[in-house]
Legacy VTK file of the C-alpha trace (Angstrom):
# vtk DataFile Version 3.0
C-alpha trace
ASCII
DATASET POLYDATA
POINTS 181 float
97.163 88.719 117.919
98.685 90.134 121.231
97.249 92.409 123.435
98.126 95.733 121.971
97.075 94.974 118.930
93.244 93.035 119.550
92.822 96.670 121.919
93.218 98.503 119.089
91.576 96.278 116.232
88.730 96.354 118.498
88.888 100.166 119.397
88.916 100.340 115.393
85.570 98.141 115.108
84.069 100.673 117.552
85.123 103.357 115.641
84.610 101.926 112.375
81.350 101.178 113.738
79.746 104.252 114.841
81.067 106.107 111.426
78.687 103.590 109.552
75.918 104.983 112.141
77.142 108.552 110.758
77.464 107.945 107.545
74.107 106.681 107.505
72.494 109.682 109.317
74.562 111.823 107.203
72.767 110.120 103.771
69.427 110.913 105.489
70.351 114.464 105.947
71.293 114.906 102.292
68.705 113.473 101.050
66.598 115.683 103.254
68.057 118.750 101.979
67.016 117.946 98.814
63.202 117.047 99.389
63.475 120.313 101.794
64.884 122.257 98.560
62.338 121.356 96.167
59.820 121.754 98.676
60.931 125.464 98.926
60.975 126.277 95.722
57.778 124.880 95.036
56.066 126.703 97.602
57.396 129.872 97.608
59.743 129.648 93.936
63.012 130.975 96.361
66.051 129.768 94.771
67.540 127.361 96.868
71.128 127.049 95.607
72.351 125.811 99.073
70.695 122.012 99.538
72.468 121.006 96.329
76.210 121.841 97.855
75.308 120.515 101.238
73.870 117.040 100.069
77.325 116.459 97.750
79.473 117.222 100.627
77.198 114.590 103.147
77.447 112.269 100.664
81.479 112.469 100.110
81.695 112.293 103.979
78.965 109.465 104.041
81.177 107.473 101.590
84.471 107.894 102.885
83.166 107.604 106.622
81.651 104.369 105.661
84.326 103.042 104.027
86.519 101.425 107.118
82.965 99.817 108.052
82.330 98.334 104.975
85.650 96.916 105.043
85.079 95.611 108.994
82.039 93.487 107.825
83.880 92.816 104.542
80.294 94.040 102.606
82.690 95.495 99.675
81.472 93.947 96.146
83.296 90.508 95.817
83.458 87.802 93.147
81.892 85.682 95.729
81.653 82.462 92.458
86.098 82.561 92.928
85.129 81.463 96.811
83.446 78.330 96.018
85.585 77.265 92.817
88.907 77.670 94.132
90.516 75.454 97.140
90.832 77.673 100.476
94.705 77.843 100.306
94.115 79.623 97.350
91.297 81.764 98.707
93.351 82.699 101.621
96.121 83.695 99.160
93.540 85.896 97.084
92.470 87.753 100.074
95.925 88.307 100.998
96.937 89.879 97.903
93.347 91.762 98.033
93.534 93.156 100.824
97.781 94.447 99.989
96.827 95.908 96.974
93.886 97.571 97.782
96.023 98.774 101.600
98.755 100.155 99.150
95.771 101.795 97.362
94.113 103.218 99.950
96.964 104.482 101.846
98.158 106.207 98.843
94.798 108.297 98.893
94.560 108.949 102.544
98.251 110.542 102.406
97.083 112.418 99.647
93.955 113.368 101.011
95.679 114.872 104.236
97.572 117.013 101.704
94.618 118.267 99.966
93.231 118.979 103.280
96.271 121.085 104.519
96.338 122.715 101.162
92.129 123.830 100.997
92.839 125.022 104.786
95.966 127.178 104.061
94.793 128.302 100.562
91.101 128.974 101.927
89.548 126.738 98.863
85.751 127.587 99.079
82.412 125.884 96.632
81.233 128.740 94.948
77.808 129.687 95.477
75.486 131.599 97.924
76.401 128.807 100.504
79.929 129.150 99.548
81.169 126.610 102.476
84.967 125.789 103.097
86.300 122.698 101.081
88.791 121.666 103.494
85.854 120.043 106.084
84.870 118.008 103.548
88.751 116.750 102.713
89.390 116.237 105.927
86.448 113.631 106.681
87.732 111.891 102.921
91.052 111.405 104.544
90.423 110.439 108.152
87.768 107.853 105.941
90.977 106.676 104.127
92.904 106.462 106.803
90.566 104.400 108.892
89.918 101.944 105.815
93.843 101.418 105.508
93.957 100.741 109.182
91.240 98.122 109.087
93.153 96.626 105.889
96.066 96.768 107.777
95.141 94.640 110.650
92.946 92.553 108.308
96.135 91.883 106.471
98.004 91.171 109.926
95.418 88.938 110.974
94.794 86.705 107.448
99.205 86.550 107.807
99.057 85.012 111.049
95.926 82.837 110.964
95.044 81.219 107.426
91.472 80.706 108.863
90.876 84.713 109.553
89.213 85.565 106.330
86.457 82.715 107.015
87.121 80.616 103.927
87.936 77.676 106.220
84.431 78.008 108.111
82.718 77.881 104.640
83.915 74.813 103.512
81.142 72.683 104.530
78.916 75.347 102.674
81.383 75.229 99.505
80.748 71.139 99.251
76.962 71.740 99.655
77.182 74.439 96.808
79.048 71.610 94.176
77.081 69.038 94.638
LINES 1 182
181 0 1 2 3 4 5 6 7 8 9 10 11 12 13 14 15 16 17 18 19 20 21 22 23 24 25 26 27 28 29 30 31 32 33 34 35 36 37 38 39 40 41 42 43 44 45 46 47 48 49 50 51 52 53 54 55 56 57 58 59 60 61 62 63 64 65 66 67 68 69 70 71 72 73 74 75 76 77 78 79 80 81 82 83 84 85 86 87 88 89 90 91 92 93 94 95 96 97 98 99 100 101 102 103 104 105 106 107 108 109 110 111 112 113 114 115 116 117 118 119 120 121 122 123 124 125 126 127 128 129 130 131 132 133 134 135 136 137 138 139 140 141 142 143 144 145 146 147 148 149 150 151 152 153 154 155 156 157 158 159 160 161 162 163 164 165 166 167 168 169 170 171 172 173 174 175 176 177 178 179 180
Protein backbone atom coordinates (compact mmCIF):
# COMPACT_ATOMS: atom_id res chain seq x y z
CA UNK A 1 0.00 0.00 0.00
CA UNK A 2 1.55 3.58 -0.30
CA UNK A 3 1.95 5.94 2.22
CA UNK A 4 -1.34 7.71 2.30
CA UNK A 5 -3.13 4.94 2.45
CA UNK A 6 -1.12 2.49 5.41
CA UNK A 7 -1.53 6.29 7.49
CA UNK A 8 -4.90 6.01 7.25
CA UNK A 9 -5.58 2.10 7.46
CA UNK A 10 -3.64 2.42 10.52
CA UNK A 11 -5.35 5.69 11.87
CA UNK A 12 -8.56 3.40 11.17
CA UNK A 13 -7.12 0.40 13.42
CA UNK A 14 -6.69 3.07 16.13
CA UNK A 15 -9.94 4.19 15.75
CA UNK A 16 -11.54 1.02 15.12
CA UNK A 17 -9.74 0.07 18.11
CA UNK A 18 -10.68 2.26 20.86
CA UNK A 19 -14.60 1.99 19.66
CA UNK A 20 -14.27 -1.81 20.63
CA UNK A 21 -12.91 -0.34 24.13
CA UNK A 22 -16.32 1.78 24.00
CA UNK A 23 -18.46 -0.46 22.90
CA UNK A 24 -17.42 -2.66 25.54
CA UNK A 25 -17.76 -0.09 28.40
CA UNK A 26 -20.91 0.92 26.85
CA UNK A 27 -22.36 -3.04 27.28
CA UNK A 28 -21.25 -2.73 30.94
CA UNK A 29 -23.19 0.38 31.42
CA UNK A 30 -26.38 -1.17 30.03
CA UNK A 31 -26.23 -3.91 31.68
CA UNK A 32 -25.73 -1.85 34.80
CA UNK A 33 -28.76 0.08 34.29
CA UNK A 34 -30.63 -2.80 34.38
CA UNK A 35 -29.30 -4.54 37.68
CA UNK A 36 -29.51 -0.71 39.01
CA UNK A 37 -33.35 -0.77 37.80
CA UNK A 38 -34.43 -3.82 39.39
CA UNK A 39 -32.53 -3.00 42.30
CA UNK A 40 -34.75 0.17 42.62
CA UNK A 41 -37.75 -1.19 42.27
CA UNK A 42 -37.14 -3.81 44.60
CA UNK A 43 -36.15 -1.64 47.28
CA UNK A 44 -38.24 1.08 47.16
CA UNK A 45 -41.14 -0.39 44.25
CA UNK A 46 -40.36 3.26 42.15
CA UNK A 47 -41.09 2.62 38.65
CA UNK A 48 -38.08 2.79 36.82
CA UNK A 49 -39.16 3.19 33.19
CA UNK A 50 -35.80 4.89 32.27
CA UNK A 51 -32.92 1.89 32.55
CA UNK A 52 -34.92 -0.07 29.98
CA UNK A 53 -34.57 2.88 27.11
CA UNK A 54 -31.05 3.65 28.10
CA UNK A 55 -29.65 -0.03 28.00
CA UNK A 56 -31.37 -0.51 24.19
CA UNK A 57 -29.80 2.59 23.01
CA UNK A 58 -26.01 1.40 24.65
CA UNK A 59 -26.50 -1.62 23.16
CA UNK A 60 -27.39 -0.26 19.42
CA UNK A 61 -24.30 2.04 19.87
CA UNK A 62 -22.25 -0.95 21.41
CA UNK A 63 -23.08 -2.97 18.23
CA UNK A 64 -22.62 -0.62 15.59
CA UNK A 65 -19.43 0.94 17.37
CA UNK A 66 -18.02 -2.48 17.46
CA UNK A 67 -18.68 -3.37 14.24
CA UNK A 68 -15.45 -1.78 12.23
CA UNK A 69 -13.43 -3.70 15.10
CA UNK A 70 -14.83 -6.84 14.61
CA UNK A 71 -14.16 -6.51 11.07
CA UNK A 72 -10.23 -5.25 11.87
CA UNK A 73 -9.56 -8.61 13.71
CA UNK A 74 -11.83 -10.35 11.18
CA UNK A 75 -13.80 -12.05 14.55
CA UNK A 76 -17.18 -11.89 12.31
CA UNK A 77 -18.85 -15.57 12.25
CA UNK A 78 -17.09 -17.47 9.31
CA UNK A 79 -17.48 -20.90 7.73
CA UNK A 80 -14.02 -21.42 8.91
CA UNK A 81 -14.52 -25.74 7.40
CA UNK A 82 -14.58 -23.67 3.44
CA UNK A 83 -10.81 -22.46 4.66
CA UNK A 84 -9.32 -25.77 4.97
CA UNK A 85 -11.31 -27.63 2.04
CA UNK A 86 -10.82 -25.27 -0.63
CA UNK A 87 -7.23 -24.38 -2.33
CA UNK A 88 -6.06 -20.69 -1.23
CA UNK A 89 -6.62 -19.18 -4.76
CA UNK A 90 -9.98 -19.96 -4.14
CA UNK A 91 -10.04 -18.73 -0.56
CA UNK A 92 -8.54 -15.52 -1.58
CA UNK A 93 -11.30 -15.25 -4.24
CA UNK A 94 -14.07 -15.97 -1.48
CA UNK A 95 -12.83 -13.28 0.70
CA UNK A 96 -12.75 -11.00 -2.11
CA UNK A 97 -16.21 -11.39 -3.06
CA UNK A 98 -17.00 -11.38 0.92
CA UNK A 99 -15.72 -8.65 1.74
CA UNK A 100 -17.53 -6.62 -1.87
CA UNK A 101 -20.70 -7.79 -1.03
CA UNK A 102 -20.88 -7.28 2.40
CA UNK A 103 -18.85 -3.31 1.55
CA UNK A 104 -21.84 -2.78 -0.93
CA UNK A 105 -24.01 -3.86 2.06
CA UNK A 106 -22.76 -1.94 4.55
CA UNK A 107 -22.32 1.18 2.72
CA UNK A 108 -25.82 1.03 1.67
CA UNK A 109 -26.82 1.22 5.50
CA UNK A 110 -24.38 3.79 6.62
CA UNK A 111 -25.79 6.24 3.75
CA UNK A 112 -29.01 5.43 4.97
CA UNK A 113 -28.29 5.71 8.43
CA UNK A 114 -26.87 9.38 7.96
CA UNK A 115 -30.33 10.06 6.50
CA UNK A 116 -32.22 8.75 9.33
CA UNK A 117 -29.99 10.72 11.47
CA UNK A 118 -30.60 14.10 9.63
CA UNK A 119 -34.23 13.23 9.52
CA UNK A 120 -34.70 12.29 13.75
CA UNK A 121 -32.58 15.69 14.21
CA UNK A 122 -34.75 17.96 11.95
CA UNK A 123 -38.06 16.17 12.78
CA UNK A 124 -37.12 16.04 16.66
CA UNK A 125 -37.97 12.03 16.74
CA UNK A 126 -38.02 11.29 20.57
CA UNK A 127 -38.57 7.34 22.60
CA UNK A 128 -41.57 7.86 24.37
CA UNK A 129 -41.47 7.52 27.94
CA UNK A 130 -40.58 9.44 31.19
CA UNK A 131 -36.90 9.41 29.85
CA UNK A 132 -38.15 10.43 26.55
CA UNK A 133 -34.39 10.90 25.06
CA UNK A 134 -33.71 12.17 21.40
CA UNK A 135 -33.45 9.31 18.73
CA UNK A 136 -31.14 11.01 16.52
CA UNK A 137 -27.87 10.31 19.13
CA UNK A 138 -28.48 6.98 18.86
CA UNK A 139 -28.66 7.10 14.70
CA UNK A 140 -25.90 8.93 14.53
CA UNK A 141 -23.44 6.44 16.46
CA UNK A 142 -25.36 3.44 13.99
CA UNK A 143 -24.08 5.36 11.06
CA UNK A 144 -20.62 6.63 11.97
CA UNK A 145 -20.50 2.47 13.10
CA UNK A 146 -21.43 1.79 9.41
CA UNK A 147 -19.38 4.00 8.05
CA UNK A 148 -16.28 2.93 9.87
CA UNK A 149 -17.07 -0.90 9.04
CA UNK A 150 -17.30 0.06 5.20
CA UNK A 151 -14.04 1.86 5.53
CA UNK A 152 -12.25 -1.07 7.10
CA UNK A 153 -13.94 -3.31 4.23
CA UNK A 154 -12.81 -0.95 1.95
CA UNK A 155 -9.17 -1.05 2.59
CA UNK A 156 -9.50 -4.77 3.45
CA UNK A 157 -10.77 -5.12 -0.05
CA UNK A 158 -7.80 -2.80 -1.39
CA UNK A 159 -5.37 -4.72 0.41
CA UNK A 160 -6.65 -8.65 -0.45
CA UNK A 161 -6.64 -6.84 -4.49
CA UNK A 162 -3.15 -6.01 -4.29
CA UNK A 163 -1.60 -8.78 -2.19
CA UNK A 164 -3.25 -12.39 -2.59
CA UNK A 165 -1.52 -13.25 0.78
CA UNK A 166 -3.45 -10.27 2.85
CA UNK A 167 -6.34 -12.27 4.08
CA UNK A 168 -3.80 -14.90 5.75
CA UNK A 169 -4.93 -17.98 3.84
CA UNK A 170 -1.38 -18.33 2.49
CA UNK A 171 0.17 -18.30 6.17
CA UNK A 172 -2.30 -21.15 7.07
CA UNK A 173 -1.35 -23.51 4.69
CA UNK A 174 1.01 -25.44 6.68
CA UNK A 175 -1.92 -25.57 9.32
CA UNK A 176 -4.50 -26.62 6.43
CA UNK A 177 -2.08 -29.87 5.54
CA UNK A 178 -1.83 -30.66 9.30
CA UNK A 179 -5.75 -30.42 9.52
CA UNK A 180 -6.17 -33.26 6.33
CA UNK A 181 -4.03 -35.53 7.33
Amino acid sequence: MNTLLRRFSDALATLNTWMGYVAALLLVAAALSIVIGIGIRGLTETPTDWQIPLSVLALIAATFLSAGYTQLKRSHVAIEVLEHVLPPRVNHWRFIIGDLLSLVFCAFVAWNAWHLTHYAWIEGHRLEGSFDPKVWPAYALMAFGMTTLSAQLLLQLIDNLRNPKATGIADQEPEIAKWSE
